[in-house]
Each structure stands twice: as C-alpha cells, then as structure tokens.
Residue frames as a rotation matrix with the C-alpha (Angstrom) as fourth column:
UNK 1
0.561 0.778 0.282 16.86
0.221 0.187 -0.957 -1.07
-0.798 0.599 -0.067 17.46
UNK 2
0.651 -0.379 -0.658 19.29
-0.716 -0.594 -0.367 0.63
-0.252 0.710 -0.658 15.23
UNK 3
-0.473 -0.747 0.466 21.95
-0.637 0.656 0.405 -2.31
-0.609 -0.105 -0.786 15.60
UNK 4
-0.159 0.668 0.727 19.14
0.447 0.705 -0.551 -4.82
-0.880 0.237 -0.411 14.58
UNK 5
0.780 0.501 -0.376 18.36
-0.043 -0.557 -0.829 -2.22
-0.625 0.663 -0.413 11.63
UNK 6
0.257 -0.830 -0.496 21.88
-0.942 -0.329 0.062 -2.13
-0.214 0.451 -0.866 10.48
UNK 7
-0.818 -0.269 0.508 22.74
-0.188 0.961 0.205 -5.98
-0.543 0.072 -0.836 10.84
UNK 8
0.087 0.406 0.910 19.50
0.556 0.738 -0.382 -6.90
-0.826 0.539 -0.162 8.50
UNK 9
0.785 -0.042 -0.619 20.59
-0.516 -0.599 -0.613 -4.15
-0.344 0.800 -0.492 5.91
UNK 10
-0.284 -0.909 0.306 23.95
-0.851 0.386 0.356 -5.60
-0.442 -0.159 -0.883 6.27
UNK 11
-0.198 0.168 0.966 22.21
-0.241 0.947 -0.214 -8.97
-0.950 -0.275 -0.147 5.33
UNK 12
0.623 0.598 0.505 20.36
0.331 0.383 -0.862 -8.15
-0.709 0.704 0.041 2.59
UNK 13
0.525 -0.698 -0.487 23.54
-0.851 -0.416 -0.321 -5.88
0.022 0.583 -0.812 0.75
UNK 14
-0.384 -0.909 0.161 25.49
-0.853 0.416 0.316 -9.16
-0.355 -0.016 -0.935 1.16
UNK 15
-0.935 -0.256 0.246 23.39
-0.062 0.800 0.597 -12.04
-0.350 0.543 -0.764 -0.04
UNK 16
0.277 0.725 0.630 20.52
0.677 0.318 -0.664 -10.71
-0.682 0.611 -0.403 -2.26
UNK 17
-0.374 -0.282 -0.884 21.02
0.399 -0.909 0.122 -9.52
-0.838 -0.307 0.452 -5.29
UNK 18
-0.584 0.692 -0.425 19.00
-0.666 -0.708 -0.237 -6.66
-0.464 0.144 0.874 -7.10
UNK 19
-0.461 0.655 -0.599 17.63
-0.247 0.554 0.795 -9.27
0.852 0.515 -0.094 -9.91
UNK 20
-0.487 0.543 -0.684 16.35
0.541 0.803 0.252 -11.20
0.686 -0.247 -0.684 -6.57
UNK 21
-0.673 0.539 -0.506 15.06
-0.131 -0.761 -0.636 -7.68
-0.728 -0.361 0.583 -4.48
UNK 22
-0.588 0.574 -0.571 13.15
-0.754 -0.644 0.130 -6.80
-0.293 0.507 0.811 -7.68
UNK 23
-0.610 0.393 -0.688 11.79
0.079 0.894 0.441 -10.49
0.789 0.214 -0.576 -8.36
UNK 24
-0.741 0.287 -0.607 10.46
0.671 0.273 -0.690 -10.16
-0.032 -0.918 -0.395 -4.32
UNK 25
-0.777 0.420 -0.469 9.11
0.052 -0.700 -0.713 -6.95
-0.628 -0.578 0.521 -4.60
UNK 26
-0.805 0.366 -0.468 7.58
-0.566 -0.236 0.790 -7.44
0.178 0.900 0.397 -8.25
UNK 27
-0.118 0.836 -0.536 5.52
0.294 0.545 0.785 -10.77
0.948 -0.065 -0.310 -6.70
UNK 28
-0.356 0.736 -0.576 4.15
0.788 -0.094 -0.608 -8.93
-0.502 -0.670 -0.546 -3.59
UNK 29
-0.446 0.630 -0.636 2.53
-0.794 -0.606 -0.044 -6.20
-0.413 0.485 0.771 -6.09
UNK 30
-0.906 0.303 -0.297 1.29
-0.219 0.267 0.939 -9.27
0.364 0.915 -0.175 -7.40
UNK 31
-0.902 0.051 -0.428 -0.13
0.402 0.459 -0.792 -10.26
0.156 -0.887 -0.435 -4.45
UNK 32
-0.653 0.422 -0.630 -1.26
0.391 -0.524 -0.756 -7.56
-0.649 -0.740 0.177 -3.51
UNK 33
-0.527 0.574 -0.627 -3.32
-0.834 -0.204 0.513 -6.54
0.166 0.793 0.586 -7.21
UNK 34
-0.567 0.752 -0.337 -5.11
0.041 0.434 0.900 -9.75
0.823 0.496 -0.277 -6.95
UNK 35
-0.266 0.572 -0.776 -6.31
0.818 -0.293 -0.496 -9.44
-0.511 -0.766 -0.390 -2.92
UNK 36
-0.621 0.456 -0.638 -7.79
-0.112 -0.857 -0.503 -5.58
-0.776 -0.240 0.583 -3.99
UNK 37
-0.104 0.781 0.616 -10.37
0.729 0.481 -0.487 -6.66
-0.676 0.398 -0.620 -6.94
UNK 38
0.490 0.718 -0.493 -10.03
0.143 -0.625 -0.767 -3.82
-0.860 0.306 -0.409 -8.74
UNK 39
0.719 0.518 0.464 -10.00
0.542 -0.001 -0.840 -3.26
-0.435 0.855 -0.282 -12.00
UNK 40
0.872 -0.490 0.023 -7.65
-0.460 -0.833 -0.308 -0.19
0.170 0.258 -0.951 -12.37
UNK 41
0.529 -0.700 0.480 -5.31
-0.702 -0.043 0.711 -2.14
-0.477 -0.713 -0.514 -10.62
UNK 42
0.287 -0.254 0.924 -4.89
0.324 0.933 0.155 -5.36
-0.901 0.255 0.350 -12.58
UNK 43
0.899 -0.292 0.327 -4.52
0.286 -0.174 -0.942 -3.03
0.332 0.940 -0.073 -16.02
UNK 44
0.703 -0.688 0.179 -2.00
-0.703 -0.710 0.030 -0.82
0.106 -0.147 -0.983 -14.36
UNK 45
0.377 -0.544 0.750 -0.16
-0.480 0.578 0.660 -4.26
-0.792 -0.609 -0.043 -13.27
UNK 46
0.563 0.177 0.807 -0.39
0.501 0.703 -0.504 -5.53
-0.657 0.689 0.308 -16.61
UNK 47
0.958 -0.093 0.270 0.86
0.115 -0.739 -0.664 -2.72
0.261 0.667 -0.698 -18.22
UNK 48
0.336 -0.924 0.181 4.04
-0.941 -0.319 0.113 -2.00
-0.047 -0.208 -0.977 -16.23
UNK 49
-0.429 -0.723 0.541 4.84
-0.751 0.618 0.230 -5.99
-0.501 -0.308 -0.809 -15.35
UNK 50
-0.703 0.265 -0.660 2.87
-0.436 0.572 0.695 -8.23
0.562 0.776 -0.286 -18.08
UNK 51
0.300 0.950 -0.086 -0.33
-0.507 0.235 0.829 -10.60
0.808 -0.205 0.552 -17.13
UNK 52
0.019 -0.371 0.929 -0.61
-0.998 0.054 0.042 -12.16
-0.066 -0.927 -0.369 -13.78
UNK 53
-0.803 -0.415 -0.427 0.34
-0.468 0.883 0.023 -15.49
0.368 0.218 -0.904 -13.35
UNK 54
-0.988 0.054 0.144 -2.94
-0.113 0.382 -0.917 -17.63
-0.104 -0.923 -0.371 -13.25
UNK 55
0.013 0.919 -0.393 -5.20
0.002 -0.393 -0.920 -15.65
-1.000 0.011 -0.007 -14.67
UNK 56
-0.320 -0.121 0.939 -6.38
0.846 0.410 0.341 -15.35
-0.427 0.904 -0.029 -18.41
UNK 57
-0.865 -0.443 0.236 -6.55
0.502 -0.760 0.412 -12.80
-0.003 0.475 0.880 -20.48
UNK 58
-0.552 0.822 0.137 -10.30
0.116 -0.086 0.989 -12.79
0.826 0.562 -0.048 -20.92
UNK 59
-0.591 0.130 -0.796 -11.11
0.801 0.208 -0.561 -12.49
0.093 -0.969 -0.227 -17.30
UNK 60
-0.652 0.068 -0.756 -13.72
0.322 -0.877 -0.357 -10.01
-0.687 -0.476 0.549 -16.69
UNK 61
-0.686 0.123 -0.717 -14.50
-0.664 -0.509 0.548 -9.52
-0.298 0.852 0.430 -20.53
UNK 62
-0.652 0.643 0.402 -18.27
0.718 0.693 0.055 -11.00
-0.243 0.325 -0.914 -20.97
C-alpha cells in the first residue's frame, strides 16, 4: 500500500501544478456547497471564492 501511496504522490508532484491542485480542490467545495442546501454555506463560499457558477445573485432573496 505504501508503494502505491508513494508512486501517486510521485504523480501528482510531477505533472500537476499548484494553480491546477487549487483549481481541483476550489471546484469540489463547489460541489460540494451546492449538494448541502444550506445557506451558511453558499455565503461562506461566496465570501472566500466569489459567486457560484450558475447561480444568480438573487437566489433565495424574495
């Protein structure tokens, strides 16, 4: 298991890099804010990484 652990570290230090880690990890939080419906979540997303992609500003606000 440890071999297998080392050879896909090994993979990703050699042909991603950070801009494309932080692009991957930024759109599963996106993912994952619009699958949990809540509220707290979608400001807290907004706030740190701007509006989600899709959605309008006014969403929610009737």
């Amino acid at each position: 298991m440890g071999i297998v652990l080392n050879f896909i570290k090994m993979m990703i230090i050699k042909y991603f890099s950070t801009a494309v880690m932080e692009k991957i990890v930024i759109w599963g939080l996106g993912i994952l804010v619009k699958q949990t419906k809540s509220k707290a979540d979608d400001e807290l997303y907004e706030i740190v990484f701007g509006k989600l992609k899709g959605e309008n500003k006014n969403v929610g606000e009737n």
